[in-house]
C-alpha positions as protocol buffer text, in pm:
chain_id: "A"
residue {
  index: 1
  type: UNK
  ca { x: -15766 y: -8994 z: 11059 }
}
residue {
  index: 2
  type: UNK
  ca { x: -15726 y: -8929 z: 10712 }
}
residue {
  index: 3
  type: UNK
  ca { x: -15730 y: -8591 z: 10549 }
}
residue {
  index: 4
  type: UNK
  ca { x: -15824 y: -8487 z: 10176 }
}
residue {
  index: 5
  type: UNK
  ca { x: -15663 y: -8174 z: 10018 }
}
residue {
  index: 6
  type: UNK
  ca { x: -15874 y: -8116 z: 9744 }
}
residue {
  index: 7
  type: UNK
  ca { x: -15771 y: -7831 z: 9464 }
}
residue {
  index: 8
  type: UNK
  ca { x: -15957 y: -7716 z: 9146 }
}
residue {
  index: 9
  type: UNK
  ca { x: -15761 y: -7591 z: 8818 }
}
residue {
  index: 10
  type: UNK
  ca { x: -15907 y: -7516 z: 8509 }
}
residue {
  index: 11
  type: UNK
  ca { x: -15764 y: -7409 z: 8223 }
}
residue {
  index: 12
  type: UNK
  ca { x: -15623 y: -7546 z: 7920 }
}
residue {
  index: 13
  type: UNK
  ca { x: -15447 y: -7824 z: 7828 }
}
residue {
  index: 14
  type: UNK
  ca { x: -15109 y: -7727 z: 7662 }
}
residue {
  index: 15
  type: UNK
  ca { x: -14970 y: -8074 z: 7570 }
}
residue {
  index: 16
  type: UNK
  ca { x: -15045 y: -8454 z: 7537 }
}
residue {
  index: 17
  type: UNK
  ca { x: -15038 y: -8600 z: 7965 }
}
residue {
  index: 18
  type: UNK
  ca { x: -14750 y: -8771 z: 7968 }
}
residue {
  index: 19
  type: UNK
  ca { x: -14758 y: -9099 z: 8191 }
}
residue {
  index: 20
  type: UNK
  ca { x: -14392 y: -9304 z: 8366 }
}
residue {
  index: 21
  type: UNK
  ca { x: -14342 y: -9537 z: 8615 }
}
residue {
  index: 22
  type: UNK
  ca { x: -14117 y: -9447 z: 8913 }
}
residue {
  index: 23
  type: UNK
  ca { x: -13822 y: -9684 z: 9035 }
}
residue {
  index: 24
  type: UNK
  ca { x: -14053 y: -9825 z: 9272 }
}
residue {
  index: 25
  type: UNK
  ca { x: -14323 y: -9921 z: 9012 }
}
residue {
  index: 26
  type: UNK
  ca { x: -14623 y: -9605 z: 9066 }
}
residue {
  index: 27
  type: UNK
  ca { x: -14744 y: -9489 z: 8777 }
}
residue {
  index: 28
  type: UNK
  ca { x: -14730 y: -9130 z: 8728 }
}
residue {
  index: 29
  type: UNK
  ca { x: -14946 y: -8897 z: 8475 }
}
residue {
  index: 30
  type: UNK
  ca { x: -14779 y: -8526 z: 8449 }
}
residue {
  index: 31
  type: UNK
  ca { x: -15044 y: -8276 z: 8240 }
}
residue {
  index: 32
  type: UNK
  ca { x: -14953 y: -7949 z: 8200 }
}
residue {
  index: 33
  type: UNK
  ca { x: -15191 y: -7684 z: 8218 }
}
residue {
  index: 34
  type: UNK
  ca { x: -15195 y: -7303 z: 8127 }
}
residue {
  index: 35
  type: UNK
  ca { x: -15474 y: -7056 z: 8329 }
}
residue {
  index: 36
  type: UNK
  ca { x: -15541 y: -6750 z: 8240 }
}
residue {
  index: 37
  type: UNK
  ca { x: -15632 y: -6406 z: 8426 }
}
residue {
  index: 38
  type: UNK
  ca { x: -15763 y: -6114 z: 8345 }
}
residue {
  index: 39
  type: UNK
  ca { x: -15802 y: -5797 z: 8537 }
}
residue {
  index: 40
  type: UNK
  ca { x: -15765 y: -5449 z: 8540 }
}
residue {
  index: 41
  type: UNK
  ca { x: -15441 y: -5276 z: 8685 }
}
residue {
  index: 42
  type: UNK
  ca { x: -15420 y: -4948 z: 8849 }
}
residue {
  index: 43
  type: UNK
  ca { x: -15413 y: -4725 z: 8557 }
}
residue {
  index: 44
  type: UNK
  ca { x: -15725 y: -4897 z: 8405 }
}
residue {
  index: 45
  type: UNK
  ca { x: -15578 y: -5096 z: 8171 }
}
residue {
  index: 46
  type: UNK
  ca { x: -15706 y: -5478 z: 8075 }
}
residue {
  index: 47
  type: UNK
  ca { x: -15424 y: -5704 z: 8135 }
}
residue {
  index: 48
  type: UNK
  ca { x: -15411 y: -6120 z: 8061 }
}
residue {
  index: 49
  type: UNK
  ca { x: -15171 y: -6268 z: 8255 }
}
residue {
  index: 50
  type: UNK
  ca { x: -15089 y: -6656 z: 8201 }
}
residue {
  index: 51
  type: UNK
  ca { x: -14993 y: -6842 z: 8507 }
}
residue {
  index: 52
  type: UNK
  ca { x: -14849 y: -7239 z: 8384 }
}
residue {
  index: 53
  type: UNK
  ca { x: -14887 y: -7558 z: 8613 }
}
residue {
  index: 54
  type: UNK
  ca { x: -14767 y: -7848 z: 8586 }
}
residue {
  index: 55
  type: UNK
  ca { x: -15005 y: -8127 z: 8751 }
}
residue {
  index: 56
  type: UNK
  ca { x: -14869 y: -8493 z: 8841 }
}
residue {
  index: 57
  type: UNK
  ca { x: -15103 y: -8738 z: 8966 }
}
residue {
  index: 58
  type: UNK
  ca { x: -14989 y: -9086 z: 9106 }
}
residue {
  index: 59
  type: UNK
  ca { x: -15093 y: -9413 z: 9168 }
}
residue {
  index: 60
  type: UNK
  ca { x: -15426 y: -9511 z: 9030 }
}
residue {
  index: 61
  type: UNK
  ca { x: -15540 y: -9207 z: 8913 }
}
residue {
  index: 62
  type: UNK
  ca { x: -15301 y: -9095 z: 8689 }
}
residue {
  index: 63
  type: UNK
  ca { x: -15326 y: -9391 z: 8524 }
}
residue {
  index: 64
  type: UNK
  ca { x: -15698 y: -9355 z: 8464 }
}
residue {
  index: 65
  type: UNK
  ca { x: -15666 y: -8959 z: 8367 }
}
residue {
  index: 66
  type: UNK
  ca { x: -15410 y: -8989 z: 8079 }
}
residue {
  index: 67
  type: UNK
  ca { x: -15703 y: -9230 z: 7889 }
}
């Protein structure tokens, strides 16, 4: 039975994806992404705080993202 993870991320680009092949010939497309948050702390105060992922997608997919 096959299972699908499935994971939503939206934010901003921060550079150009970036796409390799591995040893064993799978193309891979790394993007980076920045997300920001903004909330209020304890004491009232706004705060942004910038979380930074990178995101690599193989096989097909990458391939098809980066273009």
């Amino acid at each position: 039975m096959n299972q699908l993870n499935t994971i939503l991320i939206e934010g901003n680009i921060t550079r150009n994806p970036e796409v390799h092949i591995s040893p064993n010939g799978v193309k891979i497309c790394k993007i980076p992404i920045a997300v920001n948050r903004f909330y209020k702390n304890t004491a009232g105060e706004n705060v942004n705080e910038v979380s930074y992922f990178d995101i690599e997608i193989a096989k097909y997919n990458g391939h098809q993202r980066a273009y």
